[in-house]
C-alpha angles and dihedrals in degrees: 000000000000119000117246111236124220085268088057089219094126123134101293104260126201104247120258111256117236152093133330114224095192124074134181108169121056139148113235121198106198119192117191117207122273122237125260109245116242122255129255102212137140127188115278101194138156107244093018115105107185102020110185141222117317103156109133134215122274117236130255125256127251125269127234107225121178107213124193105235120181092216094064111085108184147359098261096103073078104051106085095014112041097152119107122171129179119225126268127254115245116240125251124260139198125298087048082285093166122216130259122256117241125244126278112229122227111206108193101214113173125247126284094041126151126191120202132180120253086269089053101252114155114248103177144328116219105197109171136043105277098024106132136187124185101233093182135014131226115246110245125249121264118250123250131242092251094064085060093077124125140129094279091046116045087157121034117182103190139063140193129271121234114260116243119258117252113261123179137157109249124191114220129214131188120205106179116236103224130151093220124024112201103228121194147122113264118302095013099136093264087122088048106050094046088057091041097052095028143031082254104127109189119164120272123189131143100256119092122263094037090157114067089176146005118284121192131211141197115228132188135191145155085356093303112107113203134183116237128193129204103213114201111260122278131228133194099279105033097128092066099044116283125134129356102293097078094063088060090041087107095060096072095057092085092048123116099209136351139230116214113206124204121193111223105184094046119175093211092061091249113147124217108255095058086044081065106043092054088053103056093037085059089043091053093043085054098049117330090215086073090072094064096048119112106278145159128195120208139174118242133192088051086151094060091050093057096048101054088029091219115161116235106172094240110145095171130080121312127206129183106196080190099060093020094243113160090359105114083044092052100055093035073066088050094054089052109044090044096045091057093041082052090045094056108035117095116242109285104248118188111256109231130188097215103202125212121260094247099223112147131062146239140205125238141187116223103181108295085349142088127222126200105200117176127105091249101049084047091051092052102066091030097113138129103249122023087174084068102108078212093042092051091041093060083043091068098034089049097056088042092059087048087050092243091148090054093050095043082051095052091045088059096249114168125198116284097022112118138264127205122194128166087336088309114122126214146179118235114236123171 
């Protein structure tokens, strides 16, 4: 296989099979931990005739947390392995020990990321390195016998089980974060200007579609670093879905400023001015903000153009990443453009769907049944024991106090007819 040179105008050669190592689309199922079930427990002393409830909570599970950490790249870490769980709480034993709570889980994700629900709804969006969002919650620990106490109970024989973890599917989605994103059609000299201004060394060869997936590359000049992203070439038509470019769209919403590449020395006779207007077109279908973002559009291959002095009716700047030519110019434009763009955006804050408790409660029909559904209601019939004449007694009390019968009432339940909370069953009675 012949090496591509620095002009990328080598013979066309069939892509090398493999494997991609960047990623930037996963499914992530995330498990919290499970609550430890309380303890059923009374004093067993010497000397001490009626010793009375000592059974301790049990602990809380684990939480699941995303975190948006600069040292992961992509989203590959999920690929094959897109299951994450939280460790369980630890039950409660006897002498009102209570039990441990299980460990939160930390998942790095890198920057950029954004998690949405199965429908696509958008969960959170964790920009910057730190940013965090609790995809799933650790169930809490039952409550122990001993917390049962009262008056009316001296001596309760029943606790509570622990409450399921939260698990859920998430979609992930990465949106580089880059200061200047490269945008041009195939072959236009992206691959090679990212080599040429950073230690970024994406594959350049002569054939179309080069660039199987964004590379990014640091970039520093006159004291300013900047990130800068090579985008796979764009077609006419990339914003609904030809060629390879759509699926990496996303990816230019987070730069600050973009670089529009025109090949002027384009194998397919296009000249550059209609490089540039099916560029941007495809740039406003996708998001028209992206039309009123910073950019520069620049010529490249200029040395090409001078060797074979062919006129190609470009009046605006020319770079060769080859020779060098308008590259220095280029990124003293790039420190500008981005400086002032740095200078008048607000801080990036992480965006965050923050989810109600859930702690009320509704009623269902499920067929000829009703179904109470809330964490509380659930909670409520959660014990050890519902044979217990005290644990059932508490039962009922408990989902009068939540309003449960009303509800029942209101729903047009009769007596007999059956009642379904948390996987328990029950028969309606006035």
């Amino acid at each position: 296989m012949t090496a591509a040179t620095g002009r990328g105008r080598e013979e066309a050669q069939p892509y090398p099979r493999g494997v991609s190592s960047f990623v930037d689309e996963s499914g992530l199922h995330v498990k919290a931990g499970d609550g430890g079930a309380g303890a059923v427990s009374f004093r067993r002393e010497a000397h001490v005739a009626k010793g009375g409830p000592d059974g301790g909570d049990g602990g809380d599970g684990g939480d699941v947390w995303l975190v948006a950490d600069r040292n992961v790249a992509s989203l590959l870490g999920f690929r094959d392995h897109p299951h994450r769980r939280a460790g369980d709480g630890t039950h409660g034993t006897s002498k009102r020990a209570h039990g441990r709570r299980g460990a939160d889980l930390v998942v790095p994700v890198p920057e950029g990321t954004v998690a949405r629900d199965q429908d696509g709804t958008v969960l959170a969006d964790l920009v910057a390195e730190g940013h965090r969002w609790l995809a799933a919650k650790g169930g809490r620990g039952g409550r122990g016998n001993a917390s049962f106490l009262s008056n009316r109970r001296r001596a309760p024989s029943f606790a509570e089980q622990g409450e399921v973890g939260e698990e859920r599917w998430l979609r992930l989605e990465l949106k580089l974060m880059a200061d200047v994103a490269l945008v041009g059609m195939p072959n236009a000299g992206k691959s090679t200007l990212i080599s040429a201004i950073s230690a970024a060394k994406p594959k350049v060869a002569a054939y179309p579609f080069t660039t199987l997936e964004p590379h990014l590359g640091v970039v520093r000049f006159g004291g300013v670093e900047l990130v800068v992203a090579d985008i796979p070439g764009l077609i006419e038509g990339a914003s609904e879905g030809r060629g390879l470019g759509h699926r990496f769209l996303r990816h230019l919403e987070r730069a600050r400023a973009l670089v529009v590449l025109v090949d002027l020395a384009s194998v397919d006779g296009l000249s550059p001015d209609h490089q540039e207007a099916v560029l941007l077109a495809e740039l406003g279908r996708y998001r028209a903000g992206l039309l009123e973002r910073p950019r520069i559009t620049v010529g490249t291959k200029a040395d090409l153009v001078a060797a074979l002095g062919t006129p190609v009716g470009w009046s605006g700047p020319r770079i060769s990443a080859v020779t060098g030519e308008g590259v220095r110019w280029l990124l003293g434009e790039l420190v500008r453009l981005v400086g002032e763009a740095r200078a008048a955006e607000p801080q990036r804050e992480a965006f965050v769907v923050h989810r109600p408790g859930g702690e009320g409660f509704r009623v269902e029909r499920d067929g000829d049944d009703f179904v109470v559904v809330g964490r509380q209601a659930e909670r409520a019939v959660a014990l050890s024991d519902l044979t217990n004449r005290d644990a059932l007694a508490y039962v009922q009390e408990r989902l009068r106090r939540l309003g449960v019968d009303r509800a029942l009432a209101r729903a047009g339940a009769q007596p007999g007819d059956t009642v379904r909370v948390g996987g328990m069953t029950f028969e309606y009675e006035d």
